[in-house]
N, C-alpha and C positions, 0 to 999 in steps of 0.2 A: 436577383438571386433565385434558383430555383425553388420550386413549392415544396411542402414536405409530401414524401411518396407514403402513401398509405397502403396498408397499414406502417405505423410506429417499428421504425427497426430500431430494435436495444440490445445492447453488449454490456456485459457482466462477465467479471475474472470467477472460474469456475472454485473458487477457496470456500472454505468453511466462513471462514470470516465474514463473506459475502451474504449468505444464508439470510441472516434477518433483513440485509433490505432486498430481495428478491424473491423471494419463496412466493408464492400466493401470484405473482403477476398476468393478470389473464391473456396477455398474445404471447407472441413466441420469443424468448429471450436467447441469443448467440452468447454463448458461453467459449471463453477462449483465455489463453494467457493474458497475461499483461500487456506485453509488447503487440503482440500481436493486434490488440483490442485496440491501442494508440493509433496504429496503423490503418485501422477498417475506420477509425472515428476519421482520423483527416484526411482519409481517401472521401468521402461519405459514404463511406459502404455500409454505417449505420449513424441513426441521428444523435440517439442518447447515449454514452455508455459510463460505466462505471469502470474507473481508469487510474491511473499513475497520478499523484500531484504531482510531479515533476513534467508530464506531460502540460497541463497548464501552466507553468513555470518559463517555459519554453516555449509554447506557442500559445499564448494568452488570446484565442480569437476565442475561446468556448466562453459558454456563459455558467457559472455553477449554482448545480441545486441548491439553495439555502439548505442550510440545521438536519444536512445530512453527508458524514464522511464516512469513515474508519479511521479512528485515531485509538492512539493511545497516552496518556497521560503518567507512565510508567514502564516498567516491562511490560512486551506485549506478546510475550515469548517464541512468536511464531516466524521471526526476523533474529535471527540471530549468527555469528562467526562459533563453527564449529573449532577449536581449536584444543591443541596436549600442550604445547609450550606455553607460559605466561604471555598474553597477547603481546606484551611488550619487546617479546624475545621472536615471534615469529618476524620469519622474513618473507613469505608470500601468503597469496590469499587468494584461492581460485574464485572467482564470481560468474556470475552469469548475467553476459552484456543483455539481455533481458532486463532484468532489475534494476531500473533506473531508478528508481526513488528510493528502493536499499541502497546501490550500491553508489548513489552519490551520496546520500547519509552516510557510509559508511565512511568515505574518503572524506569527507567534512568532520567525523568527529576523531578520525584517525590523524590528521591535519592539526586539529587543535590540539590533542594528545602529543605532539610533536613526533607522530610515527612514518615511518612511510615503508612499509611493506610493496614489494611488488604485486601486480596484479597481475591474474593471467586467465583465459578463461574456464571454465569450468571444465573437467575432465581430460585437459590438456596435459600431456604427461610434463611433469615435472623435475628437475637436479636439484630442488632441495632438499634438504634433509625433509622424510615424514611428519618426523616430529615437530618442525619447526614450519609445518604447511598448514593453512587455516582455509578454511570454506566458508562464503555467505551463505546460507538456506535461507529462503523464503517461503510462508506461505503452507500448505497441507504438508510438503515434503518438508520442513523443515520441523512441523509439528513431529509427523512421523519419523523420523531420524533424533528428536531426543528424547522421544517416549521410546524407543530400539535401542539407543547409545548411551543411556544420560551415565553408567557406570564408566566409562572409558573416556567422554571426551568434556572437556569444560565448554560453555556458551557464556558468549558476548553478546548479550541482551542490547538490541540499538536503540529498541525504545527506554530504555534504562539510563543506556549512557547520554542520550539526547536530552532528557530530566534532569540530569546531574551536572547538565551543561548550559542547559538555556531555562529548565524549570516552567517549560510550558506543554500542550500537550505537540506530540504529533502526528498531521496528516499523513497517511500513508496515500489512502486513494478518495476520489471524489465522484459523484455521477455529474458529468458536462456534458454540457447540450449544443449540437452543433449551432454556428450562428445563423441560417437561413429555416429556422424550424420556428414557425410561427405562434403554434400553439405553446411553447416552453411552458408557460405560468402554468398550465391547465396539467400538462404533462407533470412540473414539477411538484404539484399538489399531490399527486395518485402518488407517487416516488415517497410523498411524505409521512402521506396516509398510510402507505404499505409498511413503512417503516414502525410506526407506531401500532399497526395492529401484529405483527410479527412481535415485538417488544414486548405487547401485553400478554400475548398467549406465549412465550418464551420455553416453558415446560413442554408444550404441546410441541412446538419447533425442534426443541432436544431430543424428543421420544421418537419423532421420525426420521432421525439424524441415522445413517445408516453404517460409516464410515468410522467414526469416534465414537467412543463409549460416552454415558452421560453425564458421569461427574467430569469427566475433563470438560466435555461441552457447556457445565453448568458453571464453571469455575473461568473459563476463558473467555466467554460473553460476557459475565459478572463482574470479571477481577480485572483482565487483561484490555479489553475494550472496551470503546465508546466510539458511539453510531452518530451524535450531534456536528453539527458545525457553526460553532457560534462566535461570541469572540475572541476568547481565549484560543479557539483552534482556528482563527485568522492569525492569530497574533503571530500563532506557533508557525502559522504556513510564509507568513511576509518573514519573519527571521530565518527560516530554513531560505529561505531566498536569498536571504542575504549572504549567510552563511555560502551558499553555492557560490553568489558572485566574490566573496572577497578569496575564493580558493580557485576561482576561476573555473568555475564548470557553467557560470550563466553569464551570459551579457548583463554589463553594467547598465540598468534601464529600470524605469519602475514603471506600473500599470495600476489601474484602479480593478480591483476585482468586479467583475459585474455577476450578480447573483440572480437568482428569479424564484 
């Protein structure tokens, strides 16, 4: 395999969410969507990145940072179906084939709900009724459209419904580390480090938050998320797995997760 090029090239989804384990990083971090970020991770166009569980899901070669995700253990509000009809009653749902770990959640809890809404992608004009069209938002933009919206449209909270389904937390994203990077252990340490001093100084984090105001910042790190990965947020991650395979969005297979 080849050697790791130096310096450390690292990818991180540019979201709010991300903040606490990124800020402070001393080389240069490539900030990019999601997808986009899966894509540079399995070309190697970078070694580490903060990325999709669903992208390890799928191509289980990475290796995962230990006792560090973004999960949520409840609403996590920043994932959620924009929707005016009772969810029950809509009949599409625009997403953005982007959001692989929303929008295969989404189709996994909509599945057990016995729903099945078409899907179509985002901004594609659509013959449904208005009324009866729903949106996933994920992520800064999703924050920003119901802190804009919350008077007109109701939200379907994924981290919510995923709690009231399986009662564990869940993964949204993870930092993996390509498998030819030698140093992983040493890398995944500083990852850990950073996380916890971000954590401790959390006020000083929200003061320089330039984007959100600070009680939502203080309330959404607080309330809404969790930065660990332990083992209730394996647990959570091997049944979203499963959940995908018995709906058929993953190959029937298992793997032993390899951490560092």
């Amino acid at each position: 395999m080849p050697a790791l090029k130096d310096p450390l090239r690292i990818g991180c989804v540019q979201y709010l969410n991300a903040r606490p384990l990124i800020r402070g990083w001393p080389g240069v971090v490539i900030l990019d969507h999601p997808a986009a970020l899966c894509l540079q991770l399995a070309r190697g166009d970078v070694d580490v990145a903060l990325v999709s569980s669903f992208e390890l899901l799928r191509h289980p070669i990475y290796r995962i940072v230990d006792d560090v995700s973004i999960s949520s253990a409840g609403p996590v509000y920043s994932v959620v179906v924009a929707h005016l009809a009772e969810i029950s009653e809509v009949d599409e749902i625009e997403i953005d084939p982007a959001a692989e770990t929303s929008g295969n959640l989404l189709r996994c809890l909509l599945a057990e709900a016995k729903l099945a809404p078409r899907f179509t992608p985002t901004s594609t004009s659509s013959t449904a009724s208005p009324a009866r069209t729903a949106r996933l938002l994920i992520g800064d933009q999703a924050i920003r459209f119901r802190q804009q919206h919350s008077d007109e449209f109701r939200f379907w909270d994924l981290g919510e419904q995923w709690a009231r389904l399986i009662n564990l937390p869940f993964v949204y994203a993870l930092w993996l580390v390509r498998p030819e990077v030698v140093d992983a252990k040493n890398i995944a340490d500083q990852l850990r480090e950073l996380r916890d001093e971000n954590l401790a100084k959390i006020d000083k984090l929200i003061a320089e938050e330039k984007d959100f105001d600070r009680e939502f910042c203080a309330r959404y790190y607080g309330k809404h998320l969790r930065f660990n990965f332990g083992e209730k947020e394996e647990e959570g991650l091997r049944a979203f797995q499963k959940l995908c395979q018995k709906h058929e969005l993953l190959p029937k297979c298992d793997f032993a997760f390899s951490v560092v």
